[in-house]
C-alpha positions as CSV (number, residue, x, y, z in Angstrom):
1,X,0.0,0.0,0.0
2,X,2.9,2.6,0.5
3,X,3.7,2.2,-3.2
4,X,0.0,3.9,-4.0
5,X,0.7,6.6,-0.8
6,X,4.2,7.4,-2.5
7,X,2.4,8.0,-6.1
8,X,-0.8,9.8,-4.4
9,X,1.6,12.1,-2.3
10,X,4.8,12.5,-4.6
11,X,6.1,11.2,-8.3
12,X,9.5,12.3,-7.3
13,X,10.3,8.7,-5.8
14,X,11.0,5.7,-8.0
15,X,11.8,1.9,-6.7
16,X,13.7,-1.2,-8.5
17,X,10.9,-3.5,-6.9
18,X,7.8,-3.6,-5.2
19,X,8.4,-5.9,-2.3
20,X,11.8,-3.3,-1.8
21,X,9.9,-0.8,-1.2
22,X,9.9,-1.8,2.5
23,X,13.0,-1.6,3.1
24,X,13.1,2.1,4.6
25,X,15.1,3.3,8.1
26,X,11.4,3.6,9.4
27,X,10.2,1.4,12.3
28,X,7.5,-1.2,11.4
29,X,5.5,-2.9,13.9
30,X,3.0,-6.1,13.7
31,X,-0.8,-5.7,13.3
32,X,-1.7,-6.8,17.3
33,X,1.3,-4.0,18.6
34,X,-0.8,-1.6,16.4
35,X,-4.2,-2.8,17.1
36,X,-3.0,-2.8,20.9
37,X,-1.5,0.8,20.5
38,X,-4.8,2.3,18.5
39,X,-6.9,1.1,21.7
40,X,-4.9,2.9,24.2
41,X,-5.8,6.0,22.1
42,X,-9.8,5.2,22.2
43,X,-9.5,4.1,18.5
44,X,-12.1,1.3,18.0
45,X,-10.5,-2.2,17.0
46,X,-11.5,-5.5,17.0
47,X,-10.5,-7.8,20.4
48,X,-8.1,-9.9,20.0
49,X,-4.5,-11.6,21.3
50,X,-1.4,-13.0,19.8
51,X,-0.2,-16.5,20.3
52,X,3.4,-17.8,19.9
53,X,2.7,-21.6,19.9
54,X,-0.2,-24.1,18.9
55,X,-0.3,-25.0,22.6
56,X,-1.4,-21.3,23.6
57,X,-4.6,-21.5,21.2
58,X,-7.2,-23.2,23.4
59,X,-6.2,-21.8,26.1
60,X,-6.7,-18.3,24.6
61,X,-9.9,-18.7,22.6
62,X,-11.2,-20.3,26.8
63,X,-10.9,-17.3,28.4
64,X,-10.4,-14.3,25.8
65,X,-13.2,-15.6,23.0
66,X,-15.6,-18.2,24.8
67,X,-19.3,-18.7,23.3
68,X,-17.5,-17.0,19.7
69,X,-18.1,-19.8,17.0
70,X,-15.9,-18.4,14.3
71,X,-12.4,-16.5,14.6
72,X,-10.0,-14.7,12.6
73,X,-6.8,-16.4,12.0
74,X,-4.1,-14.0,11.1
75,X,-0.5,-14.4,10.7
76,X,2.1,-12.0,12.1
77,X,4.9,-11.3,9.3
78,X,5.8,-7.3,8.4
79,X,4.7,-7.4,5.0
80,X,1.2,-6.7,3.2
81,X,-0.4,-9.4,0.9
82,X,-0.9,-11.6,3.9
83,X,-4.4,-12.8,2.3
84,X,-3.1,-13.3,-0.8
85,X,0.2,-15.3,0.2
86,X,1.4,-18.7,0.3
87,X,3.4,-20.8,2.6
88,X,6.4,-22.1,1.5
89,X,4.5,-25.5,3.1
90,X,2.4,-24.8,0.0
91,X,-0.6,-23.7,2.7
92,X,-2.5,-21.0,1.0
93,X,-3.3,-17.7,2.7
94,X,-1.9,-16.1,5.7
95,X,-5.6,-14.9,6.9
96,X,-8.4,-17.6,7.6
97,X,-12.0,-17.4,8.9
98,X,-12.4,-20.7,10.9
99,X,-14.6,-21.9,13.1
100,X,-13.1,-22.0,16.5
101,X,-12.6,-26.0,16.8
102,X,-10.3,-25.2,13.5
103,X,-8.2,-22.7,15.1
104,X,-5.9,-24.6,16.6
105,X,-5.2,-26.3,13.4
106,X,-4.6,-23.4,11.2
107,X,-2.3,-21.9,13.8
108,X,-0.2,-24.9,13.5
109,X,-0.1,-24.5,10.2
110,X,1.3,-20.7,10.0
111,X,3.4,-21.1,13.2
112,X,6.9,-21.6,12.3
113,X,6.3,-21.7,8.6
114,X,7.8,-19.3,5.7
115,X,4.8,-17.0,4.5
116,X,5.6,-15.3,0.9
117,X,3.6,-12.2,-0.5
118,X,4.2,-9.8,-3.3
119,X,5.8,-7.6,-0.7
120,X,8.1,-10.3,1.2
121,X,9.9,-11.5,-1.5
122,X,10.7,-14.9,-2.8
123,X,12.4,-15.7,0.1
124,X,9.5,-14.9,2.7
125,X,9.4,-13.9,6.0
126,X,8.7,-16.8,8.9
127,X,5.6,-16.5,10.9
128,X,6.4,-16.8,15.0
129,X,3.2,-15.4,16.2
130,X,-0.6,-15.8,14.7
131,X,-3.3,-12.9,15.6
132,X,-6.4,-14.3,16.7
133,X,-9.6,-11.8,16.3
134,X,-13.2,-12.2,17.0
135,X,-14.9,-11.7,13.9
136,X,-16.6,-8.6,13.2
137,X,-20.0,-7.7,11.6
138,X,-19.0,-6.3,8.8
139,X,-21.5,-3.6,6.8
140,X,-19.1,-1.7,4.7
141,X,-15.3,-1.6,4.0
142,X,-13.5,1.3,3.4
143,X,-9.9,2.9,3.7
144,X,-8.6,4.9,5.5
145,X,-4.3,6.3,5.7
146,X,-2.2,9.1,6.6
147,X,1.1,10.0,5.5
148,X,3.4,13.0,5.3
149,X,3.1,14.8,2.8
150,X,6.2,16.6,1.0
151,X,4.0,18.7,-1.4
152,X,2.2,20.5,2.0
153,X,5.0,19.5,4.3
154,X,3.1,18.4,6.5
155,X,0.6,15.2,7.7
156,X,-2.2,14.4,4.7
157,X,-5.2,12.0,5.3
158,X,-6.4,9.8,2.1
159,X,-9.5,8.2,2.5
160,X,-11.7,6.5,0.3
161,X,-15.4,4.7,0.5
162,X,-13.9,1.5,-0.8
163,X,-11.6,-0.6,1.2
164,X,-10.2,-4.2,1.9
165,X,-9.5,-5.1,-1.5
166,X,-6.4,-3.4,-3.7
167,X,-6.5,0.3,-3.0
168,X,-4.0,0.8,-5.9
169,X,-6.7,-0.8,-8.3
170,X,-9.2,1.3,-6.8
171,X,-7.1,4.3,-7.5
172,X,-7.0,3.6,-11.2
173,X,-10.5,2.7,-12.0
174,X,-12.2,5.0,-9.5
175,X,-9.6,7.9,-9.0
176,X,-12.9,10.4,-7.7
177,X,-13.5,8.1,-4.6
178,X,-10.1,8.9,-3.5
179,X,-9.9,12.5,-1.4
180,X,-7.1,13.8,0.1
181,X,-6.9,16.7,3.0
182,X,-4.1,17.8,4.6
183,X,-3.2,19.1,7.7
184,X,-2.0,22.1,9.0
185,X,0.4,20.9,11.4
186,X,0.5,23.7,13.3
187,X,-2.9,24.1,13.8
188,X,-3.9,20.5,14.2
189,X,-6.9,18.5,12.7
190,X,-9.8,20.7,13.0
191,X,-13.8,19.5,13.4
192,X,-13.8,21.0,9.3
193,X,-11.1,18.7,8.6
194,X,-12.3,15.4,9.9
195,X,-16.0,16.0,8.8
196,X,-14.1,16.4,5.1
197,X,-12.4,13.0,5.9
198,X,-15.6,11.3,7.0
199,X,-17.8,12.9,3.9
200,X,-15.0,11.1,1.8
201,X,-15.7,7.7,3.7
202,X,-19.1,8.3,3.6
203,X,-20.1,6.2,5.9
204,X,-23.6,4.3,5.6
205,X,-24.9,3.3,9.0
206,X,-21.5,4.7,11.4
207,X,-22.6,7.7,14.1
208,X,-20.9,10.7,12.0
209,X,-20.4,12.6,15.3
210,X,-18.4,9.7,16.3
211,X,-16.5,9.1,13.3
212,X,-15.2,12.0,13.6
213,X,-13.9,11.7,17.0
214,X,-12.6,8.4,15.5
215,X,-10.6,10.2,12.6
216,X,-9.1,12.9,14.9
217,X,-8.2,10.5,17.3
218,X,-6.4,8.7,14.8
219,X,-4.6,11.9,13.7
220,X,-3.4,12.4,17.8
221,X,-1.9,9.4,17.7
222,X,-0.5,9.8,14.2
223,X,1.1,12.9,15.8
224,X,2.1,12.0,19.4
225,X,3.3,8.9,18.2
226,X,5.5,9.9,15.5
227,X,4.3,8.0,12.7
228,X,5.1,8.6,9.2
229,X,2.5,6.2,8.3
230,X,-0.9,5.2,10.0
231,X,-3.0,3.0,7.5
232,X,-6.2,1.1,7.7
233,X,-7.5,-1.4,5.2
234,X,-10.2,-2.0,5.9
235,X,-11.7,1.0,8.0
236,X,-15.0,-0.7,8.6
237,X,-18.6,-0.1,9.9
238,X,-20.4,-3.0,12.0
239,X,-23.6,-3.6,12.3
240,X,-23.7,-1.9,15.9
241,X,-22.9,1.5,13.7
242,X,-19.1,1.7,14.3
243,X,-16.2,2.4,12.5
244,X,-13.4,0.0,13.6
245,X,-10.1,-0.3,12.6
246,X,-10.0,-4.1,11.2
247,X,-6.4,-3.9,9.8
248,X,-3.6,-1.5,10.5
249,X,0.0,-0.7,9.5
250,X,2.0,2.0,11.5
251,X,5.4,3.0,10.7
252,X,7.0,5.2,12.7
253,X,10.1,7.9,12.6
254,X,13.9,6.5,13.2
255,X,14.8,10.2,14.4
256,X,12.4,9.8,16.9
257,X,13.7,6.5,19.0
258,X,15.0,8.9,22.0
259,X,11.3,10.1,22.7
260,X,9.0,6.9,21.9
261,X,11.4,4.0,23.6
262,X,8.2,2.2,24.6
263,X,7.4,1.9,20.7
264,X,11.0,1.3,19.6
265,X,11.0,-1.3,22.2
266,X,8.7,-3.4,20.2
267,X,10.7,-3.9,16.9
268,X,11.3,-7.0,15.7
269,X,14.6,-7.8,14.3
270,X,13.9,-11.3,12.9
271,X,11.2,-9.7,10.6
272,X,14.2,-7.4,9.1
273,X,17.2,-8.2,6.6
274,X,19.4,-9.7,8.8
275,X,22.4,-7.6,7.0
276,X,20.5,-4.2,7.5
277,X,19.8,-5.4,11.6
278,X,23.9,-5.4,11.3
279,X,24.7,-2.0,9.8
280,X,22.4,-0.5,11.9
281,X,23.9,-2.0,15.4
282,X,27.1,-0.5,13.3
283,X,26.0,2.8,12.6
284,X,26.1,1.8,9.1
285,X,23.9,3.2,6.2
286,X,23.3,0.1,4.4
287,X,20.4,-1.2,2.2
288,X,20.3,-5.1,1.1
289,X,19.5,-5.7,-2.7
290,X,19.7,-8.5,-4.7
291,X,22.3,-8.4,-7.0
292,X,26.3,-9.7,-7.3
293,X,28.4,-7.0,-6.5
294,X,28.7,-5.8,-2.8
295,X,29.3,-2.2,-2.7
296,X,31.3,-0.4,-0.2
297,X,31.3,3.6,-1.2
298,X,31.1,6.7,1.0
299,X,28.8,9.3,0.8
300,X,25.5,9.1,-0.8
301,X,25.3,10.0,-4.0
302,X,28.6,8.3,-5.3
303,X,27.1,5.1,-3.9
304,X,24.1,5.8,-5.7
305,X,26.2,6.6,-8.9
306,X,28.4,3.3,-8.4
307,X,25.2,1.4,-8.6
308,X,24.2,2.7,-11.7
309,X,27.6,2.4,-13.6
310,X,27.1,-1.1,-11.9
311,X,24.1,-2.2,-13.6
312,X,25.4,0.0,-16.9
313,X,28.0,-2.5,-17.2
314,X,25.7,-5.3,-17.3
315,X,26.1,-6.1,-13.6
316,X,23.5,-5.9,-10.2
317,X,24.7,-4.3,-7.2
318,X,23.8,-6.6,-3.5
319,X,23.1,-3.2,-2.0
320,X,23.6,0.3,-1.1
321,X,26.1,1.3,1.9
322,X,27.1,4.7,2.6
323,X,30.4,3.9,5.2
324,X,29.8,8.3,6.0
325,X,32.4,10.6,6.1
326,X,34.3,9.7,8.9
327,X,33.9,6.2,9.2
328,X,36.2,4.3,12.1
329,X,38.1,1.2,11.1
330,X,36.2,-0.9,13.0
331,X,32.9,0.1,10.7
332,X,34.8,-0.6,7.6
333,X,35.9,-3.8,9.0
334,X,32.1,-4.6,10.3
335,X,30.9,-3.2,6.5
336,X,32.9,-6.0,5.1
337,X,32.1,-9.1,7.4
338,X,28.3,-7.7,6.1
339,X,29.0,-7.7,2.4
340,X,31.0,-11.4,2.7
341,X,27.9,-13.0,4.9
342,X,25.9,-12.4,1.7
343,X,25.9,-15.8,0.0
344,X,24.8,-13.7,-3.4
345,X,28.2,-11.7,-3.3
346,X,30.5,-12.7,-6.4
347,X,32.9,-9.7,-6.0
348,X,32.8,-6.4,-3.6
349,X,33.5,-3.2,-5.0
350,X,34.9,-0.8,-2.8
351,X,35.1,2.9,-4.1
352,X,36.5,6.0,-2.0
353,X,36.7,9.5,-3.0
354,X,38.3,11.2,0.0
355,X,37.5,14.3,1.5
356,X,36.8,14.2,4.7
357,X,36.9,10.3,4.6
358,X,40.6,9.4,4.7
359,X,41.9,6.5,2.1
360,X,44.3,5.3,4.5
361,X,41.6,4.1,7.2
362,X,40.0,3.0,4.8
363,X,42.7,0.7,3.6
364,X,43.8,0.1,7.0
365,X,40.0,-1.1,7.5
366,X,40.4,-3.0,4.1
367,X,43.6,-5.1,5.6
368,X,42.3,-6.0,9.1
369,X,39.1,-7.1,7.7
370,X,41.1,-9.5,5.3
371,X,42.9,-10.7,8.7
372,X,39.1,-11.8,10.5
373,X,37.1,-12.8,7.4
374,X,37.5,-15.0,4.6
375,X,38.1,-13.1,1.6
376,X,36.8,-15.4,-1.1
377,X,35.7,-13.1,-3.7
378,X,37.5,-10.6,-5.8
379,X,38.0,-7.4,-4.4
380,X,38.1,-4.2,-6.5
381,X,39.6,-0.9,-4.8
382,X,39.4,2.7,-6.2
383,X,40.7,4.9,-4.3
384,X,40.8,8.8,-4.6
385,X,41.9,11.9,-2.2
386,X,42.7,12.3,1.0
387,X,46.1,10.1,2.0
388,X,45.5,8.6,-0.9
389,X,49.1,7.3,-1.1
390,X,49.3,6.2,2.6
391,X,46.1,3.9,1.2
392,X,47.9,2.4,-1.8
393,X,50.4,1.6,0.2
394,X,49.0,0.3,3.6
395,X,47.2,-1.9,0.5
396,X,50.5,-3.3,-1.6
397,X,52.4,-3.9,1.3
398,X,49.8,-6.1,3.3
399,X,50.0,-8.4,0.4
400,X,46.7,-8.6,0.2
401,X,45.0,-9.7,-3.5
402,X,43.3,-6.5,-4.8
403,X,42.2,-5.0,-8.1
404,X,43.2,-1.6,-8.5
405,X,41.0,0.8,-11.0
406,X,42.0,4.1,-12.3
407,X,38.6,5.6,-12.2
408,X,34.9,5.0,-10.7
409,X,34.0,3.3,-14.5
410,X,37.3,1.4,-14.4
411,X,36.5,0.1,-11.3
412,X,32.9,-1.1,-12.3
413,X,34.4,-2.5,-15.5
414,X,36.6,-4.9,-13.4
415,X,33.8,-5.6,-10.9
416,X,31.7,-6.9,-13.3
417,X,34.3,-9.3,-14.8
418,X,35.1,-10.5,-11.8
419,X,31.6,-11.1,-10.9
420,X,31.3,-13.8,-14.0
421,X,34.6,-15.3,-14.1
């Protein structure tokens, strides 16, 4: 869904692949933590608990769902498409209405197991926790999202009177059911602005007095909780007139860890790229692709650029890491044990334009991580500016098995080859 709030709010963006496009510095958190979080802020959401093992189910549907005769079976993994996905078990669907005597097995069947969807790629994610939800009496479905917005600089609500099927397809066949209002942030959400929202729902049986309380509730905790993404599909009405939040995905601000530890607090590494968990721990910039050629650069926009004289010269860089501008050898030693742990990597390209970076910590970072990993790919080393001659030669004299390029397109050349051969 943040592929259709990206086009809605700004064309600037572009992304290699859809399922990539989660890979942000943003913090991501599972349906029940968001379900759990919207509650403590009034917001209306459907009961419900998590479970980590098949032995927890009975107990839980006892004494949290007794007399229910159907649940809602949902599996825990930080991507969308959950429906829509398949276990790598070759179970199909990572939601389920069940009766309750069939929870127990459907749990077993998600627990433990690899779900894929279009947004996890091929290799999946594993799910260690199922959602179970009392079913709701569902009237209408619609959708419901706020974002920031670059264009107003500032929070923008999108809302539109269909939901729980594929908001982008809704976008292109019915583009007039989608409204957008923004928010002045200074002023807040006003009783205008949420009755715009609601209009835009339209609501057919839902108390509009309190749907709007709903929606500006769900702007306070879009605000005081830092998110740079609240969105619920679907938003819907029951048949005892509420709007309730029956799916929710919250992303919230890296830059604002220091002030919202209780939130941080409930990230969940084994959901991310294990590589990027690593960076991270190292003060790293570092993105995981797909591709061949590790890339070690600093600053930016000339790691950006080696990527694309990468794939000009017929190759696929394995990601994007920014090592900063004044990068300690121990982070260029951890950058490389991060590129070598990548199965995928067939050469590393490592590509330095000093300024306030200094070539010879960057060699010197080069040597030591030769001396506590295996180096068993071919390494190509550009090196330009600052101390640049200390680097060369901290490099020749360790002894070390390097390709040396002239230039940043001399240097992709030779990745590339070395890649294939």
């Amino acid at each position: 869904m943040r592929g259709l709030l990206n086009k809605l709010v700004s064309r600037s963006l572009t992304v290699a692949g859809k399922w990539q496009q989660q890979q942000l510095r943003r913090l991501n958190i599972h349906e029940y933590q968001g379900a759990e979080l919207m509650g403590k802020y009034g917001i209306n959401v459907p009961k419900g608990v998590a479970v980590f093992s098949v032995e927890e189910v009975n107990k839980t549907i006892k004494e949290v769902f007794p007399g229910e005769n159907e649940l809602v079976v949902k599996s825990q993994v930080l991507a969308g498409g959950r429906g829509l996905g398949t276990f790598k078990s070759g179970f199909k669907g990572g939601v389920h209405i069940v009766k309750a005597d069939q929870v127990e097995d459907i749990a077993g069947k998600m627990l433990g197991q690899i779900l894929v969807t279009k947004q996890t790629g091929p290799q999946g994610k594993v799910v260690s926790k199922v959602y179970l939800c009392e079913k709701l009496s569902v009237v209408n479905e619609m959708y419901f999202a706020i974002t920031l917005d670059r264009k107003t600089a500032g929070p923008l609500i999108i809302a539109c009177r269909k939901g729980g099927t594929s908001i982008e397809d809704l976008a292109e066949k019915y583009p007039d059911m989608i409204i957008k209002v923004p928010i002045d942030v200074f002023k807040g959400i006003t009783d205008e602005d949420a009755a715009k929202v609601v209009d835009g729902l339209a609501p057919k049986v839902a108390d509009r007095k309190d749907s709007i309380e709903q929606v500006k509730k769900l702007y306070e905790l879009f605000c005081k909780c830092d998110c740079t993404l609240l969105e619920i599909n679907p938003l819907v009405e029951t048949s005892n007139n509420q709007l309730v939040a029956a799916d929710a995905k919250l992303n919230f601000d890296d830059n604002a860890a220091f002030r919202q530890k209780e939130i941080f607090a409930l990230r969940d590494p084994t959901q991310e790229d294990p590589r990027e968990v690593a960076a991270a721990k190292a003060d790293l910039n570092y993105i995981g692709l797909d591709g061949e050629i590790g890339c070690m650069v600093n600053g930016a926009g000339l790691a950006m650029a080696t990527m694309d004289i990468i794939k000009l010269h017929g190759g696929t860089p394995a990601n994007f890491l920014d090592v900063g501008g004044n990068a300690s050898e121990g982070q260029v030693v951890e950058a490389f044990k991060i590129l070598t742990s990548d199965e995928k990597v067939k050469a590393i390209l490592v590509n330095i334009f000093g300024g306030i970076m200094k070539c010879d910590v960057i060699a010197s970072g080069i040597v030591n991580a030769a001396k506590q990993v295996s180096m068993k790919v071919p390494v190509v080393v550009r090196l330009e500016g600052t101390n640049v001659d200390q680097g060369k030669r901290i490099l020749k004299e360790s002894g070390m098995t390097l390709i040396t390029a002239e230039d940043l397109d001399d240097a992709a050349e030779k990745a590339v080859q070395a890649s294939s051969s």
